[in-house]
N, CA and C of each residue as an Amber inpcrd file, in Angstrom:
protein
   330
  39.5960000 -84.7020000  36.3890000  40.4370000 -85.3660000  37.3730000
  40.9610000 -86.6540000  36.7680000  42.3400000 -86.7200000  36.5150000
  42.4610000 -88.1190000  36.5760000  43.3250000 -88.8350000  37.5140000
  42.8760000 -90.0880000  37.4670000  43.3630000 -90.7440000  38.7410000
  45.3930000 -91.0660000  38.2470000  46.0850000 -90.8080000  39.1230000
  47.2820000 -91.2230000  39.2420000  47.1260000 -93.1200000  39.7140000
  47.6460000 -93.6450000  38.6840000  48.1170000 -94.9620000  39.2800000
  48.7100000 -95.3310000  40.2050000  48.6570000 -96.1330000  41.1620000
  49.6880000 -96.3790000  42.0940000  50.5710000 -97.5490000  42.0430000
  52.0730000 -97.3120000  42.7970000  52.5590000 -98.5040000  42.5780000
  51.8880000 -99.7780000  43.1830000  52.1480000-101.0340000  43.0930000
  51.5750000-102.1270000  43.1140000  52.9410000-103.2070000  44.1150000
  52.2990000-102.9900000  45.4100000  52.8450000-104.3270000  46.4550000
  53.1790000-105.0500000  45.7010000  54.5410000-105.8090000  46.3960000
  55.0360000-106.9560000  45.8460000  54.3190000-108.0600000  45.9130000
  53.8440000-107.9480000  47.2690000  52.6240000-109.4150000  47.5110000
  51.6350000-109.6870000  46.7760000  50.7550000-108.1140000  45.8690000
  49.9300000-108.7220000  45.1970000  50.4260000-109.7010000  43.8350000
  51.7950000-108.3280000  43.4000000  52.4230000-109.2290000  42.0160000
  52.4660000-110.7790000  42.3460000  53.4290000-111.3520000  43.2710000
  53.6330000-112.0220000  43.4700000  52.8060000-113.2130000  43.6720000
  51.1820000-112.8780000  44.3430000  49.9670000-113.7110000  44.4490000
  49.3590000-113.6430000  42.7940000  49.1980000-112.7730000  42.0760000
  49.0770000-112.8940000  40.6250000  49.6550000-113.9470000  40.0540000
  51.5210000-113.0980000  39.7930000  52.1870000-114.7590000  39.5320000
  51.7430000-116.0930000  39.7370000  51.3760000-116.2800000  40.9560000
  51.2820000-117.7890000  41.6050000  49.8470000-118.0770000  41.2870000
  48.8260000-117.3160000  40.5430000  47.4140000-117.6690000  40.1860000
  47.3190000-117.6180000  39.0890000  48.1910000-117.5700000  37.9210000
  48.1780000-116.8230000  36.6020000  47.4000000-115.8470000  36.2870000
  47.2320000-114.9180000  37.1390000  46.5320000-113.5010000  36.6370000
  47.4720000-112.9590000  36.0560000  47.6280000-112.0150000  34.7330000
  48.8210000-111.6100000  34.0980000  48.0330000-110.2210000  34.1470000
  46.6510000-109.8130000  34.4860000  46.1080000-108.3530000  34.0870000
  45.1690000-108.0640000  34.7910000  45.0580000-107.0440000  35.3360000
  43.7190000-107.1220000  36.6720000  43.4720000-105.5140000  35.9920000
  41.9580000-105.1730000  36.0990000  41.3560000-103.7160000  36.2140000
  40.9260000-103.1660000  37.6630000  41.1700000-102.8120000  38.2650000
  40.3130000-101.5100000  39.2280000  39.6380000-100.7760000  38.8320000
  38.2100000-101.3710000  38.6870000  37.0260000-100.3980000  38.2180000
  36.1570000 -99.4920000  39.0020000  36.7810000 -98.7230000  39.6410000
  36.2940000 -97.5340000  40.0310000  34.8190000 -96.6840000  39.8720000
  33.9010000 -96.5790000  40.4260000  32.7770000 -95.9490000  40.0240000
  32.2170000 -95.1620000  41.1590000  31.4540000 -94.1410000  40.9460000
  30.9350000 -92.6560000  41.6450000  29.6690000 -92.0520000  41.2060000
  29.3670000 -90.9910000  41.6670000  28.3850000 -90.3170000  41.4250000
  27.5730000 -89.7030000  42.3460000  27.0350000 -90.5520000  43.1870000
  26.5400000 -89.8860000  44.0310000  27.0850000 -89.7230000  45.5320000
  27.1630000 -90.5670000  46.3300000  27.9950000 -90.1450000  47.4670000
  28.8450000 -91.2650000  48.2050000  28.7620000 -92.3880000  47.2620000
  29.8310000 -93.0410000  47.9560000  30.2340000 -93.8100000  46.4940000
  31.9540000 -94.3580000  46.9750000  32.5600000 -95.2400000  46.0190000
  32.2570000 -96.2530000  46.0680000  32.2420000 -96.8560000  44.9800000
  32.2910000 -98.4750000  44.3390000  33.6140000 -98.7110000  44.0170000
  34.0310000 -99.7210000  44.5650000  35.3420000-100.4290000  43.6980000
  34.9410000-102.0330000  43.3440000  35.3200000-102.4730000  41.9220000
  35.2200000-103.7720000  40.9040000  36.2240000-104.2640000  40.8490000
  36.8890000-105.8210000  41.2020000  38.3020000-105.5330000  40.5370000
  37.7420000-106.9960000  39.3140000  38.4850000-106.4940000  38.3650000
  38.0080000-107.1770000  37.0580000  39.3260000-108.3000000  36.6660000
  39.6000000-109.6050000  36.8990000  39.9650000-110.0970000  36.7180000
  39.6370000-111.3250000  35.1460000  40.5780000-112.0360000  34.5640000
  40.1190000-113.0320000  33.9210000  39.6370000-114.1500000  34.4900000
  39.8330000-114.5490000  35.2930000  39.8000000-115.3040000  36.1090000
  39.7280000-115.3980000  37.7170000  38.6390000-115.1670000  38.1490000
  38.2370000-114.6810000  39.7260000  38.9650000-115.6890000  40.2020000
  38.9990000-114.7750000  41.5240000  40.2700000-115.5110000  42.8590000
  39.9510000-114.7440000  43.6350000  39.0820000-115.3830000  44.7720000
  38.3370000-114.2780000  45.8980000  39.6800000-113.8700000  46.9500000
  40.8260000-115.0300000  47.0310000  41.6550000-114.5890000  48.1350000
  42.3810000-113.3210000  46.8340000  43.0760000-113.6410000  45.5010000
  43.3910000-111.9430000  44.6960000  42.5710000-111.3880000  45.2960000
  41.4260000-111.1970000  44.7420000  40.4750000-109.8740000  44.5900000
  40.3770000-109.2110000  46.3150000  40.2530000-109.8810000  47.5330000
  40.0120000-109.3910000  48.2000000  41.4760000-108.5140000  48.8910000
  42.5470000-109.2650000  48.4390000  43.6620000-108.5970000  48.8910000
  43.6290000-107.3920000  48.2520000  43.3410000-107.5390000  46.6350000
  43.6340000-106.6690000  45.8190000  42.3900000-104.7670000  46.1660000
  41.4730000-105.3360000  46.3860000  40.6020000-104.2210000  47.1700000
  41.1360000-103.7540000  48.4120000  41.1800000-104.5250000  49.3020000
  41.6900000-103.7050000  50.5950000  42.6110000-102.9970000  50.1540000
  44.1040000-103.7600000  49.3010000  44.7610000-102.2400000  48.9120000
  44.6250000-101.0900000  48.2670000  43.6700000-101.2950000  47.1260000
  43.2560000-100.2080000  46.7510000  42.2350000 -99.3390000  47.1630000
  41.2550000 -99.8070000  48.2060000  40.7150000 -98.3050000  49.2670000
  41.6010000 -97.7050000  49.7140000  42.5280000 -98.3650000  50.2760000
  43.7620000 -97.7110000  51.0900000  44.6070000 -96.5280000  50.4060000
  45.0220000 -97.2590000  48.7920000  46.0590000 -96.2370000  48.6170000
  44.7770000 -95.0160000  47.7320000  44.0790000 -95.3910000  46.9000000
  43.4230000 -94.6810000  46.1510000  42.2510000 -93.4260000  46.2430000
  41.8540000 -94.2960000  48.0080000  40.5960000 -93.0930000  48.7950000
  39.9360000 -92.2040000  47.8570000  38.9930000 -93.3390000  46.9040000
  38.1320000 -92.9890000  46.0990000  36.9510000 -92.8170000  46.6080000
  35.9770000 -91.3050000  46.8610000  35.1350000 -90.8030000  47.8230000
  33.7460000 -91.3220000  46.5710000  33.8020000 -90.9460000  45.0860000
  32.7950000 -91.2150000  44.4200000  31.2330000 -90.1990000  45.0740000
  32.2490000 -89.0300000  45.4550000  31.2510000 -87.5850000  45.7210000
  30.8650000 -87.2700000  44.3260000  30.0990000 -87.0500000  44.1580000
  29.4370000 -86.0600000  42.7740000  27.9200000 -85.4350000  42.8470000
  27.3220000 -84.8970000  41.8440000  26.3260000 -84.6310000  41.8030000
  25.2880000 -85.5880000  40.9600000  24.8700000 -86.9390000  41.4410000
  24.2850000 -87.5380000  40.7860000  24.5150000 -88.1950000  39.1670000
  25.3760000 -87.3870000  38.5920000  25.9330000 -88.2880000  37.4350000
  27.0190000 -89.7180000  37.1790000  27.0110000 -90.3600000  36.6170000
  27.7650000 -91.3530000  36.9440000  29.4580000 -91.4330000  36.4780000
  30.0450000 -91.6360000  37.1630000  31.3580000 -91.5070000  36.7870000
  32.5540000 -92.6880000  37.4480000  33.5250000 -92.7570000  36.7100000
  34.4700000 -93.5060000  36.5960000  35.7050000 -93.5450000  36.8170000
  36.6350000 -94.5600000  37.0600000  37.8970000 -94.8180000  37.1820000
  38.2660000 -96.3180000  36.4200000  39.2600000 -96.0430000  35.4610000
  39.4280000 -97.9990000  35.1680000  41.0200000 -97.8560000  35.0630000
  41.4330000 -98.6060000  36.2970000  43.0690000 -98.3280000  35.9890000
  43.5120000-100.3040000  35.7090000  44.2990000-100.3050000  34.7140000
  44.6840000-101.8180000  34.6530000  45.8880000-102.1070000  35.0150000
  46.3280000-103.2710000  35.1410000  47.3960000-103.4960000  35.7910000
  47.9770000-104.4580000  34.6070000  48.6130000-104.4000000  33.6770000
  49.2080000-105.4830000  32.6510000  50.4240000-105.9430000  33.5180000
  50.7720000-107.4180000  34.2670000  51.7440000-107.8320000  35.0460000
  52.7710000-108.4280000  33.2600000  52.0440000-108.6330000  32.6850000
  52.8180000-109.5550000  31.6070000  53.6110000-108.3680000  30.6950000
  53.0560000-107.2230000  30.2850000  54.0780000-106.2480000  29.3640000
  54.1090000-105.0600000  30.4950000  54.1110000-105.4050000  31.9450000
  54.3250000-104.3420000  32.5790000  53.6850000-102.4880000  32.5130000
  52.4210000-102.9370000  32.0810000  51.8510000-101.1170000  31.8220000
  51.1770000-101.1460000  33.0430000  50.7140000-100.2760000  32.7560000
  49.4990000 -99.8540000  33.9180000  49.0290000 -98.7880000  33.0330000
  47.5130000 -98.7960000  32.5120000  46.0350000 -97.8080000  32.1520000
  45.3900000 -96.8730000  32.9260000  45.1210000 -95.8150000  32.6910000
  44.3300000 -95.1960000  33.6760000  43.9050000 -94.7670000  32.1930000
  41.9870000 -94.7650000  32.6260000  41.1190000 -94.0920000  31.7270000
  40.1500000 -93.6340000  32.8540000  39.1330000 -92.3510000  32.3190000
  38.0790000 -92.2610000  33.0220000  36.6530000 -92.4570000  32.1980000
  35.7010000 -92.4020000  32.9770000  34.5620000 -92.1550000  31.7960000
  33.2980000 -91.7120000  32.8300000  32.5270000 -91.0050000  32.1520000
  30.9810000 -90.2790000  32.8980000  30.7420000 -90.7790000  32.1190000
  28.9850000 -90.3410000  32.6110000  27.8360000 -90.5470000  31.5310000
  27.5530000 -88.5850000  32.1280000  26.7610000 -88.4560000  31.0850000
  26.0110000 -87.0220000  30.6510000  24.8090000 -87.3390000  30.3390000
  23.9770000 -86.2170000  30.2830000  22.7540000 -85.8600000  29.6580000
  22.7120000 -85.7600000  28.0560000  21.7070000 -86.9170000  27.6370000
  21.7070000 -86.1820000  25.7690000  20.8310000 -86.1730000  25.3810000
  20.0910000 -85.0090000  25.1430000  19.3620000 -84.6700000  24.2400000
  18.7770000 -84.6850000  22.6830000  17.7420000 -85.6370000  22.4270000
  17.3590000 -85.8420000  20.9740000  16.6320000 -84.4840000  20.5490000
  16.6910000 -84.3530000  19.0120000  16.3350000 -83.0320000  19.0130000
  14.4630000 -82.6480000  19.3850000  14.3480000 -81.7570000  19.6640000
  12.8170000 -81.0900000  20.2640000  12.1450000 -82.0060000  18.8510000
  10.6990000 -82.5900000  19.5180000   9.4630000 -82.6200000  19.2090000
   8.0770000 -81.7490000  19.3240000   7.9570000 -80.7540000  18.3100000
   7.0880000 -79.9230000  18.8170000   5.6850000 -80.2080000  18.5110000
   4.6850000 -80.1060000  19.1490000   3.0810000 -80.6830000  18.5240000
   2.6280000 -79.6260000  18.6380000   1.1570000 -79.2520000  18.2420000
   0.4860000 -78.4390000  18.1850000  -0.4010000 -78.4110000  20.0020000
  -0.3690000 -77.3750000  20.7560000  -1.0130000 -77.5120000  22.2480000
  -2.3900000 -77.9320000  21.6530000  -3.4830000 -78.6080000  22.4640000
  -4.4270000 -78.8160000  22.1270000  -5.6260000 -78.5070000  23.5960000
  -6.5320000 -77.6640000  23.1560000  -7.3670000 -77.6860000  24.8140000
  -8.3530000 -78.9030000  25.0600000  -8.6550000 -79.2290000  26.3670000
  -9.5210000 -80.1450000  26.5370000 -10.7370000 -79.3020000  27.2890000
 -11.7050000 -80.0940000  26.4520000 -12.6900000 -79.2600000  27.2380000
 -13.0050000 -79.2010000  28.7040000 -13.2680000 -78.2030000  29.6580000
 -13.7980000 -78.5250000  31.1370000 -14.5030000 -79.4340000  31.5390000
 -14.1740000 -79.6910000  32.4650000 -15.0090000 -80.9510000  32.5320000
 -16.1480000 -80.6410000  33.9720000 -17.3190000 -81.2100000  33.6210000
 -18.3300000 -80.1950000  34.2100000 -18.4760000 -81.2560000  35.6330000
């Protein structure tokens, strides 16, 4: 799945502008049954960040259903060269290779 970016309110650009935020992330996270949203700024600004969350539950309705593994969303917002990022990322299971020993019995114990 990857997440589609969304466009971006004028009000937030515009509250960026006026705070010098030039790049914000929406860090997205899941796994088990509910979403997390992060917003990753250089420079925190609780009135940004909180505008900037309410809009993105809204447009993004990230559920962060899964089966216990952990998983991701990181979409960025570059206001200064105008991009916008979308990456995802899990974590998995990894396996080092088998350690085998010899079984050993213990005696009963009386």
């Amino acid at each position: 799945h990857n997440m589609n970016a969304q466009p971006l309110p004028k009000n937030i650009v515009s509250l960026a502008k006026s705070k010098g935020i030039e790049k914000f992330t929406l860090q997205f996270s899941g796994g088990s049954d509910e979403g997390y949203l992060n917003v990753d700024t250089d420079n925190y600004d609780r009135e940004f960040n909180s505008l900037v969350e309410e809009w993105a539950w809204n447009v993004y309705n990230y559920s962060g259903a899964g089966e216990g593994q952990d998983y991701g969303d990181d979409i960025t917002y570059d206001l200064k060269n105008n991009t916008v990022t979308t990456q995802e990322w899990f974590t998995q299971r990894t396996y080092d290779k088998p350690f085998d020993a010899k079984l050993e019995l213990a005696e009963d114990e009386a």
